[in-house]
N, C-alpha and C positions, 0 to 999 in steps of 0.2 A: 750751389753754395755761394750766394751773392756773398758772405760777412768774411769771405776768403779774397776777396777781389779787392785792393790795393783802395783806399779810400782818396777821394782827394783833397778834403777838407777836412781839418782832425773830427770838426763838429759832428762828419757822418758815420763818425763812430760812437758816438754820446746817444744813451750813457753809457758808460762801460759797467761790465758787470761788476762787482765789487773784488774777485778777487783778482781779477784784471789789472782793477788800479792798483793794489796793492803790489803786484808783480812791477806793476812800472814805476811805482813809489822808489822801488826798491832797486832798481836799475838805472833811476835817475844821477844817482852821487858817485856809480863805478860800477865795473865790471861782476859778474857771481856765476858760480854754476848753478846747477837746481837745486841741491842739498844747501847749499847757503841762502837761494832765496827760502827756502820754504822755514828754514830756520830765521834770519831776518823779519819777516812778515810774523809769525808767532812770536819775536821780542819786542816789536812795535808792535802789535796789539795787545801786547800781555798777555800771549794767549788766547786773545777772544777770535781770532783768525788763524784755522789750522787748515794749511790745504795738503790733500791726499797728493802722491805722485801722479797717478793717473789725470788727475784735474791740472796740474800744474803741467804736465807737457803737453796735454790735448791744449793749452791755452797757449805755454808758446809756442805751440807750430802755428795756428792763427796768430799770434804775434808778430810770428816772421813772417809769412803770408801777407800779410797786412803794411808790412813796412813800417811798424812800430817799435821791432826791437831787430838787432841783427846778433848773428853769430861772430864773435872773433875769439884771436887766440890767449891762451891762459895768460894774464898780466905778472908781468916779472916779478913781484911779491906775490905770485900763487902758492900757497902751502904745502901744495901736493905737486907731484909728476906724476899724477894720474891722465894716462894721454886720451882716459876715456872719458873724461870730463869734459861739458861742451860750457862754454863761458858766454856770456849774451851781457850786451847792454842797450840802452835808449838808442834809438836814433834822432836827429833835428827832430823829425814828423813826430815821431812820439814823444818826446819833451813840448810838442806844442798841442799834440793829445791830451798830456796830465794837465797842461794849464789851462784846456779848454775844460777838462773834468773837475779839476780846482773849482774854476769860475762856477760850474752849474751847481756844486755841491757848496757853497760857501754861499750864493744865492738862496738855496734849497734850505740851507740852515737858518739866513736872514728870515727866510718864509716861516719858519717853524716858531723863530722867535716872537714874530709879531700873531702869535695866535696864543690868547691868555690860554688856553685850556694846556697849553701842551709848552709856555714857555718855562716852567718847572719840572719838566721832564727830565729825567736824569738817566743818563743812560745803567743797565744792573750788568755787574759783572757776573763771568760762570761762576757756576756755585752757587748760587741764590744772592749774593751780596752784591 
């Protein structure tokens, strides 16, 4: 299980899978438990990204594993004293992960735009529209 083995370069984690970034999108600006990301990540995408519980902790345990996110204690405006609540956020390495992921997707997009067939592409939302 090499993708569990500590990387040392954020690049040798690229690309991430997408709801990876999203997880880390989302632990960039503060502290969450898993119920707040998975909620978070569905209001930034309006919905178009819903991730199951099972997908969401199988991903942070590779998270942590990886040295992208760590576990700390509930932040002093936590809502709840629920003591079964585990709280996670970015570390340096993973805030230098999303800006490596940034760069390739913001690339990835320049690529997309300079291609007439596909620079009118418009992303459709769920539901047909």
């Amino acid at each position: 299980m090499s993708e569990l083995r500590r990387a040392r370069r954020p690049v040798d984690l690229l690309p991430l899978p997408s709801h990876v970034f999203q997880i880390l999108l989302s632990l960039l600006g503060r502290e969450r438990h898993g119920y707040a990301l998975l909620k978070d990540i569905e209001r930034r995408t309006a919905g178009e990204t819903t991730l199951g519980t099972s997908t969401l902790y199988a991903a942070l345990k590779r998270m942590l594993a990886q040295g992208v996110i760590v576990e700390v204690g509930a932040p002093a405006d936590a809502d709840s004293e629920d003591s079964r609540r585990r709280y996670y956020r970015a570390t340096a390495f993973g805030r230098k992960v999303a800006e490596a992921e940034a760069l390739r997707v913001r690339r990835l997009s320049e690529m997309i735009a300079g291609v007439p067939q596909l620079a009118t592409a418009t992303p459709r939302r769920r539901g047909g529209r």
